[in-house]
N, C-alpha and C positions, 0 to 999 in steps of 0.2 A: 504494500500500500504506500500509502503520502511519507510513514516512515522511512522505508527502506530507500525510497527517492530520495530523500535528503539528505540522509547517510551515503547513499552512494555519491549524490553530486559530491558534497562533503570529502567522500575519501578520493575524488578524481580532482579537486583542487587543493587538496592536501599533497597528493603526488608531484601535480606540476610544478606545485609551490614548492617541493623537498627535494625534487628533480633536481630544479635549476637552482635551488642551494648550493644542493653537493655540488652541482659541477665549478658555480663559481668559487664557491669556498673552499676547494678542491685545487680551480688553478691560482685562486690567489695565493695559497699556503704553500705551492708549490714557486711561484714567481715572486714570493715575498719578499726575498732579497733584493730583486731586480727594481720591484715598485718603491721600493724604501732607497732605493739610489736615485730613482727619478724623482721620486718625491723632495728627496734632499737636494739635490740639485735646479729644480725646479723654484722650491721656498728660500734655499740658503741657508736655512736649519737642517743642522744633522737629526733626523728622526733618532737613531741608535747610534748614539755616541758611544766610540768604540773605546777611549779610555776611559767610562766607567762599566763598560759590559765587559771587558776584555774580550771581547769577542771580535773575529773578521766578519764573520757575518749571524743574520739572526737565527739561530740552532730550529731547526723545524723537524718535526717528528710527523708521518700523515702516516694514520693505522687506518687500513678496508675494517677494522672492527669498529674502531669512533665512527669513522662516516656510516656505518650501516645503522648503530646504534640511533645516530643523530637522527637519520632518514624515519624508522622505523617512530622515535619519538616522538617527529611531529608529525608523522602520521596520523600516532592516535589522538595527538592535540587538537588536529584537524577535524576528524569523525567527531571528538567530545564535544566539539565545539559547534558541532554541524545536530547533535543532538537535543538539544535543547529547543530551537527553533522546530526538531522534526516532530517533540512529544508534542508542542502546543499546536500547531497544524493538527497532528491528530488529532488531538482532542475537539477540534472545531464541527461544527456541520456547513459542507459547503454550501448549501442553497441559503441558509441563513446568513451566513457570512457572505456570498455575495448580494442578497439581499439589501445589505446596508451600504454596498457600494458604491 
């Protein structure tokens, strides 16, 4: 019924939405070094100033188990969130409720 539609719209813009997360948050973490030199070049300010990190560059670590965990979280944040709209729909009677349209 009206729930299950809303739940699914719900988890198919949860997806797009977690999709194009991961990938950008994915290449950003992967070109982070690169954008934090244009960045710094760009403003004039060192973003990661390297004598108090002692670092050459910013240490990145990318686990396929963070990004699945991520994807999978806001997944259900998505549907949860897509629930609450679906109980009060159901609860309605449509001829009445368009009625007062």
């Amino acid at each position: 019924g009206i729930m299950r539609l809303f739940l699914t719209y719900g988890f198919i813009l949860g997806a797009i939405g977690a999709g194009m997360g991961a990938v950008l948050g994915v290449l950003f973490t992967i070109y982070i070094n690169p954008i934090e030199k244009t960045l710094s070049d760009w403003t004039g300010y060192q973003i990661f100033p390297r004598d108090i990190y002692y670092f050459d560059d910013i240490p990145v670590r990318l686990l396929p188990s963070t990004v699945i965990v991520v994807i999978a979280g806001s997944l259900m944040v998505a549907v949860l969130a897509a629930a609450l709209p679906a109980r009060r729909a159901a609860r309605l009677n449509p001829v009445e409720t368009l009625r007062y349209e």
